[in-house]
C-alpha positions as a LaTeX table, in Angstrom:
\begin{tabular}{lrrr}
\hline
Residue & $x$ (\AA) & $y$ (\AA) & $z$ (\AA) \\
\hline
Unk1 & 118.23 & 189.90 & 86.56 \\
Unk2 & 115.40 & 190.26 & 89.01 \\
Unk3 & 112.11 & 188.16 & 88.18 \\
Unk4 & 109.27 & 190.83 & 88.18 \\
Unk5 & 105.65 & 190.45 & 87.00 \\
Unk6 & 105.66 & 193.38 & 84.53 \\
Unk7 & 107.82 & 193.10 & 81.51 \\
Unk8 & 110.19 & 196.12 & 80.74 \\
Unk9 & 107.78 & 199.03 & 79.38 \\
Unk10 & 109.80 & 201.86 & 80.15 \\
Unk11 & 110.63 & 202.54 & 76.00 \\
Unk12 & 106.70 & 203.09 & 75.38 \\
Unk13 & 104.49 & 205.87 & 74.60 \\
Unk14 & 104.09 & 207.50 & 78.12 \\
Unk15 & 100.30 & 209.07 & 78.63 \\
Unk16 & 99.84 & 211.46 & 81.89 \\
Unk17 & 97.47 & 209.94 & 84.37 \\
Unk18 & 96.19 & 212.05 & 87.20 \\
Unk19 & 93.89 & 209.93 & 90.15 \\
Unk20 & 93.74 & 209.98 & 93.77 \\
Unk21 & 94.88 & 206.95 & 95.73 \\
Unk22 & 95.32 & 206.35 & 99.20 \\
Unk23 & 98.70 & 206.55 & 101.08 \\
Unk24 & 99.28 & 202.98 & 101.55 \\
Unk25 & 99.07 & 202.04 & 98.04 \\
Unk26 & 100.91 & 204.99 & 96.99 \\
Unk27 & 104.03 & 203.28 & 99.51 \\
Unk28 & 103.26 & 200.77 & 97.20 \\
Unk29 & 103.31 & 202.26 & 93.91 \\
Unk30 & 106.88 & 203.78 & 95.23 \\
Unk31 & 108.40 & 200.83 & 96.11 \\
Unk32 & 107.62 & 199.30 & 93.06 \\
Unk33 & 109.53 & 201.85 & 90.82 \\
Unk34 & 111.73 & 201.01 & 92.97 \\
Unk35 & 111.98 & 197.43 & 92.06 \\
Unk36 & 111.46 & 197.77 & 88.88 \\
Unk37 & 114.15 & 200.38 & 88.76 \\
Unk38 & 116.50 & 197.19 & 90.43 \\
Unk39 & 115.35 & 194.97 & 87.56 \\
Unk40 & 115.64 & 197.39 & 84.34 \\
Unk41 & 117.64 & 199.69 & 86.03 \\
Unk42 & 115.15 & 202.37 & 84.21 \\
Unk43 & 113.40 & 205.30 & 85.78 \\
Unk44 & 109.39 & 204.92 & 85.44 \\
Unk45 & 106.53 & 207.39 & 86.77 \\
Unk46 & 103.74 & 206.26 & 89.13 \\
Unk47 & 102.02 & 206.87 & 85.81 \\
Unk48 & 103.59 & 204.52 & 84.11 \\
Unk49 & 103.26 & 201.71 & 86.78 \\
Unk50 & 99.90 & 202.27 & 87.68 \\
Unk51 & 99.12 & 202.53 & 83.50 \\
Unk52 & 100.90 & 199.67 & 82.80 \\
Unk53 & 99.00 & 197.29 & 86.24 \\
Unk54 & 96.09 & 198.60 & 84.80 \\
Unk55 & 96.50 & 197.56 & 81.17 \\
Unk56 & 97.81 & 194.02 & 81.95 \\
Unk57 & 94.68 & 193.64 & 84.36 \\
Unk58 & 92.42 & 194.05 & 81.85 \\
Unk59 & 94.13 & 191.91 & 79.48 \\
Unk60 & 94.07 & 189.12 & 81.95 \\
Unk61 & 90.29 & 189.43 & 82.41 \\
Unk62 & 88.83 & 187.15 & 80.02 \\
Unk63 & 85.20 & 188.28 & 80.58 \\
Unk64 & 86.09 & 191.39 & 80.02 \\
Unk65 & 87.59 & 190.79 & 77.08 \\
Unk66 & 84.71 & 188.83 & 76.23 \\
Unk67 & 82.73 & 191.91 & 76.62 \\
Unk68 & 85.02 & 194.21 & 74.93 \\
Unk69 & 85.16 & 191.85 & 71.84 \\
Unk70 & 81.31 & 192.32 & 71.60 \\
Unk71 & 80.62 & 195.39 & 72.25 \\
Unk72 & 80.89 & 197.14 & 68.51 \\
Unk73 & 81.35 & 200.28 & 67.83 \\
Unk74 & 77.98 & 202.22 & 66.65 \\
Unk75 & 77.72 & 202.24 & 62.88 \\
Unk76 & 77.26 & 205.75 & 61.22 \\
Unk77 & 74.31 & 206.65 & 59.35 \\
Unk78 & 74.37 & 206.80 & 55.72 \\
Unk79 & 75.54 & 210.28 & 54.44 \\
Unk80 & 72.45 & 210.24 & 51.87 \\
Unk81 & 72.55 & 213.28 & 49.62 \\
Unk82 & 69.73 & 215.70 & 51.04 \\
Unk83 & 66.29 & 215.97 & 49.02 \\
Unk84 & 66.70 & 219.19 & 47.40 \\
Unk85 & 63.83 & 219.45 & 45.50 \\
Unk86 & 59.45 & 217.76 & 46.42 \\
Unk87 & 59.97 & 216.39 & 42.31 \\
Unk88 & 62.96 & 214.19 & 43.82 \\
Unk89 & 60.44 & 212.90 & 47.05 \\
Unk90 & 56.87 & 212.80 & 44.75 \\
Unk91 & 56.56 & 210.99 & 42.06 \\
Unk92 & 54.55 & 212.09 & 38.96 \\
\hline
\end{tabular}
């Protein structure tokens, strides 16, 4: 079998992209469904590929993980019951 960077992905969830690129990396994107297609013998979308680059990018980054590991999701507010009386708010 073919060495290739990406590992076979073609059994995942597939998730429609739509971006523009320009022509020379789309002759790239091409010819590497192409070689992937040699390696796994699978069919994959530009989708797919370009998904799949961009996913194993990020996981690569390290200070991006970094960041992504810090960055915390905003807590919700309390649902506190709503005053619906003033004898609840004022004391006697």
């Amino acid at each position: 079998m073919t060495a290739i960077a990406l590992p076979a992905f073609h059994f995942t969830t597939r998730v429609k992209l739509a971006l523009d690129v320009g022509h020379e990396l789309h002759q790239d994107i091409e010819r590497y469904r192409a070689f992937y297609k040699q390696a796994y013998n699978a069919d994959v979308s530009e989708a797919d590929i370009v998904r799949e680059m961009a996913r194993r990018f990020m996981e690569a980054d390290r200070e991006f993980q970094d960041f992504k590991g810090a960055v915390r999701p905003r807590s919700r507010p309390s649902r506190k019951p709503a005053v619906t009386s003033l004898h609840e708010v004022i004391p006697k």
